[in-house]
C-alpha positions in Angstrom: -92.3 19.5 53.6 -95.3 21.3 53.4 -95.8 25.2 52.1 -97.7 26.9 54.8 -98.0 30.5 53.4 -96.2 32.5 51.1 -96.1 36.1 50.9 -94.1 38.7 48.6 -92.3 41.2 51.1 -90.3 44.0 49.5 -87.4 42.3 47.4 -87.9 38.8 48.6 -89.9 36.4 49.8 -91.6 35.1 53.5 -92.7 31.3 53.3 -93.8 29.2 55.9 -93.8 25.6 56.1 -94.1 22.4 57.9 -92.3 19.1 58.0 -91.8 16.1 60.0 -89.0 16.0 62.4 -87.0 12.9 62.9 -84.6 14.4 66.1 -88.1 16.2 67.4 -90.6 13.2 66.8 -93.5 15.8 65.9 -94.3 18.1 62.7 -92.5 21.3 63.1 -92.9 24.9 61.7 -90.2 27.0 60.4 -90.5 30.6 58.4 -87.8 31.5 55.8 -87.6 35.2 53.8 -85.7 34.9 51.2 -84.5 37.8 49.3 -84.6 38.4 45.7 -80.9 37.8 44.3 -81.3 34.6 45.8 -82.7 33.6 42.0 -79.2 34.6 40.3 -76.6 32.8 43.5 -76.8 31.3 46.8 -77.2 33.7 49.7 -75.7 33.9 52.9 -78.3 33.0 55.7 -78.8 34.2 59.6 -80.9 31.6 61.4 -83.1 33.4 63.9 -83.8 32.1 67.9 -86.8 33.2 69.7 -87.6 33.9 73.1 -90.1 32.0 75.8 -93.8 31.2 74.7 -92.8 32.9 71.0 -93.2 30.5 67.6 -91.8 30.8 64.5 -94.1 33.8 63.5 -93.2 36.1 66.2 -89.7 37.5 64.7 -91.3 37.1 60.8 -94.1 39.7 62.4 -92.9 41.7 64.8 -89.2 42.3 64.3 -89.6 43.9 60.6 -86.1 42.4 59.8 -87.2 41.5 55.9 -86.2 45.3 54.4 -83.0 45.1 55.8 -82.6 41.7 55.1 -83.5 42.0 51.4 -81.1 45.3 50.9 -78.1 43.2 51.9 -79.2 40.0 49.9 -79.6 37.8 53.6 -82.3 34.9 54.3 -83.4 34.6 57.6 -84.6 31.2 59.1 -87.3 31.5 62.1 -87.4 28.2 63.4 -90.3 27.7 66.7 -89.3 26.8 69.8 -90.1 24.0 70.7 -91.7 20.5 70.1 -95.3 20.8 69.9 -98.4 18.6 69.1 -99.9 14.9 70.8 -97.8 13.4 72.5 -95.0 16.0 73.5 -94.7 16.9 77.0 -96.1 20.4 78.6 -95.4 21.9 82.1 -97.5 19.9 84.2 -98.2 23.2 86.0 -99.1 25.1 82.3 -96.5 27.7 83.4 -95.1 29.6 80.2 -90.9 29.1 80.9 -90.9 25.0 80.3 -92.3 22.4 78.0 -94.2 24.0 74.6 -92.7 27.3 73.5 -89.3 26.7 76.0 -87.4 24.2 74.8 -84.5 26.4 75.5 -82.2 24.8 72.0 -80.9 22.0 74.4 -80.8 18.2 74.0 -82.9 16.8 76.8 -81.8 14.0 78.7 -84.2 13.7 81.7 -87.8 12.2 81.3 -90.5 12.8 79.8 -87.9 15.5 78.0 -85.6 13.7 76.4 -87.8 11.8 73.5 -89.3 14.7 72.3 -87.1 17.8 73.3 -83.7 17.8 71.4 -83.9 21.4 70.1 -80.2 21.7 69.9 -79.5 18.9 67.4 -82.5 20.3 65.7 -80.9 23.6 65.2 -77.3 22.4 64.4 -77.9 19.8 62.1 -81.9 18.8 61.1 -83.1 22.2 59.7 -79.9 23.3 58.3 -79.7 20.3 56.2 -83.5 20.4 54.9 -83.0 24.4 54.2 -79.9 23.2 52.1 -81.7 20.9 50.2 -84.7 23.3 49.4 -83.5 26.8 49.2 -80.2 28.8 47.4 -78.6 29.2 50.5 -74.6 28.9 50.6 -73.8 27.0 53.8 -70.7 28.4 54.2 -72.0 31.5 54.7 -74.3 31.4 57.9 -74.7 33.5 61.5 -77.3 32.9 64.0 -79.1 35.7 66.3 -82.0 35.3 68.7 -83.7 36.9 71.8 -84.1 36.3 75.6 -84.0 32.7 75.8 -83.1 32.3 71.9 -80.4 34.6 72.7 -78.8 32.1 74.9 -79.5 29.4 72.4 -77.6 31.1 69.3 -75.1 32.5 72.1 -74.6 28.4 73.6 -74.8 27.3 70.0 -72.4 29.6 68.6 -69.9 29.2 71.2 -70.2 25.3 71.2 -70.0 25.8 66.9 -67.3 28.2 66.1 -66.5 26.5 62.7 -70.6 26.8 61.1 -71.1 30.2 61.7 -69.7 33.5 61.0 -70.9 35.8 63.8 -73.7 35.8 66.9 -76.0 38.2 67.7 -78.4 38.3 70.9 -80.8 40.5 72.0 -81.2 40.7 76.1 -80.1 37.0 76.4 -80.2 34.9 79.1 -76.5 35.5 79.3 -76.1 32.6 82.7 -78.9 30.1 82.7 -77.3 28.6 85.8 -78.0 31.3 88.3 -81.1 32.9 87.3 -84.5 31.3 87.8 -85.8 30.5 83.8 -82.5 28.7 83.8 -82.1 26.7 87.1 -85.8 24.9 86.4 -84.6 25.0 82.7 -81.7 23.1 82.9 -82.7 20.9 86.2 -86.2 19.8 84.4 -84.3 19.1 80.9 -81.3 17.9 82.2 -81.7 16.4 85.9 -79.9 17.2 89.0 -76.2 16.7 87.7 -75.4 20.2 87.3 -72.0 19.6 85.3 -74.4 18.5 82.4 -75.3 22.2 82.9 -72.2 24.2 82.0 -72.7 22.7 78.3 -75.6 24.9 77.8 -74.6 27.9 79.8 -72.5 30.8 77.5 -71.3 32.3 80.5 -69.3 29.2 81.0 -69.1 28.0 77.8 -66.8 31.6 77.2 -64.7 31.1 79.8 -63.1 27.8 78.3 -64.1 28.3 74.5 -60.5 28.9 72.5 -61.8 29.6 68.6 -64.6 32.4 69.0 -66.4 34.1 66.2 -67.6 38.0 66.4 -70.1 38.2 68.9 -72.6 41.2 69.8 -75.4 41.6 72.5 -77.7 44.1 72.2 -79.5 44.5 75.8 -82.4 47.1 77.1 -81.5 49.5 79.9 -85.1 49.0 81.3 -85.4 45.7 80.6 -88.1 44.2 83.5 -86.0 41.0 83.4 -82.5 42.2 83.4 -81.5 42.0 87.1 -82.9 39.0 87.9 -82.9 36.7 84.6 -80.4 38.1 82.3 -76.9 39.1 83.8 -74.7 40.3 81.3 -72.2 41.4 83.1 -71.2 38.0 84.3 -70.8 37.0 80.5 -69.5 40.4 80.0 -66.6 39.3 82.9 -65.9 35.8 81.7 -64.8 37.1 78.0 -63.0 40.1 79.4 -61.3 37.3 81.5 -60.9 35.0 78.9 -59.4 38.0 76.5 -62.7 38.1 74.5 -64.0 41.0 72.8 -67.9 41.4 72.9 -69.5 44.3 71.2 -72.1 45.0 74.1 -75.1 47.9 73.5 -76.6 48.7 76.0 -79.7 51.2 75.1 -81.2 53.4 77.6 -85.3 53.8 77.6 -85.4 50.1 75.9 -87.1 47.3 78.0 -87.6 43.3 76.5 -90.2 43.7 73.8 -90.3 43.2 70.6 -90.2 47.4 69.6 -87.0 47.3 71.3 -85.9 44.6 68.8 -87.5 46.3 65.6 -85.9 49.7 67.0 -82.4 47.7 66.6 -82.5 44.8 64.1 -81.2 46.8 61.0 -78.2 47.4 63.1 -77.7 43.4 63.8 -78.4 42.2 60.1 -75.8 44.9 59.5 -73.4 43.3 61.9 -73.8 39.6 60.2 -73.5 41.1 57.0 -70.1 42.1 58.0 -69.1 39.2 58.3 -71.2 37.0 56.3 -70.1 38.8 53.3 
């Protein structure tokens, strides 16, 4: 594993890195803040999903998550995407929702996909076990959160994984992969044409027949451009109500998809975690 960068950022801190994946086949990049008390005990940790065309720097810049995160003594993983680099598959077409930067935190099972894309396993198992080998991190003690399409990987993840983390957090996920556009050529490229290989990566299904569920909150902009036609909340928002499951659901007037919406809010999320984390 290779240090990258490494920057002090208020009482902690931000290192990047690179290592070779054996699930991904390719070097990958991953950010980590780690705050200060982390010297005296391990700290709880909240691994971070991004969105489409984002990397692991996106959230570390943007989302101004390390004040917050160093006042309640939380590290935060920022893992990329995707697979990247020679010899990993791109949308033929260079369009920006498949291939590098949308690997949607699935396992792949249709080619050229499946040698190269297994995000999910990378997520679950890989990095968690190279962040616990590296960094004072207690992994009993972890949450995941993400945004747009990282928000239905943590959501997907969580659901699948109630007994390794504590809580889930999304920001304006893509709440049901399956009937929204990103999603269909998603799942279809990724997975092939057998769409009950779908519902496994879908949290709008996975909530209607999931029976151990951790805390979960989504956090979703009122002017969001992508929200009618990409997102649909409400039919996650309907499953769990008809499953019996409570979801702490935010919805903020004036706030559309960006990344000021997710600065304006993240405080409140790390807060959330901590809850529960703690």
């Amino acid at each position: 594993m290779d240090l990258l960068s490494e920057n002090k950022c208020f009482a902690g801190t931000q290192y990047r890195y690179q290592h070779q994946s054996a699930v991904l086949d390719c070097p990958m990049h991953f950010s980590i803040f780690v705050p200060d008390v982390a010297k005296d005990s391990k700290v709880p940790v909240l691994y971070w999903l991004s969105g489409l065309t984002c990397t692991d720097e996106n959230f570390v810049n943007k989302a101004g998550a390390q004040k917050a995160a160093s006042e309640l003594g939380i590290a935060i993983v920022a893992p990329d995407t995707s697979p990247r680099g020679e010899g990993v598959p791109d949308d033929p077409d260079g369009a920006y929702d498949l291939g590098m930067g949308a690997g949607f935190y699935l396992n792949a099972t249709a080619p050229p996909w499946k040698e190269h894309y297994q995000m999910y396993d990378y997520i679950v198992s890989e990095l968690p076990e190279l962040i616990a080998r590296y960094f004072p991190l207690d992994a009993e003690a972890q949450s995941i959160s993400g945004h747009s399409m990282g928000g239905h990987g943590a959501l997907t993840i969580a659901l699948k994984n109630p007994d390794r983390y504590k809580s889930v957090s999304a920001f304006a996920p893509i709440c049901a992969p399956m009937q929204c556009p990103w999603g269909i050529k998603a799942l279809s490229s990724y997975l092939g044409d057998d769409q009950s290989s779908w519902s496994d990566y879908d949290a709008t299904q996975l909530i209607a027949r999931t029976e151990d569920v951790i805390p979960i909150l989504i956090d979703q902009g009122e002017s969001d451009q992508f929200l009618g036609q990409q997102l649909h909340p409400h039919l996650f928002l309907s499953a769990a109500k008809d499953a019996g499951i409570k979801v702490d659901y935010r919805l903020r007037p004036g706030f559309d998809h960006s990344y000021f919406y997710i600065a304006t809010f993240i405080a409140e999320h790390l807060a959330f975690h901590h809850q529960h984390l703690k």
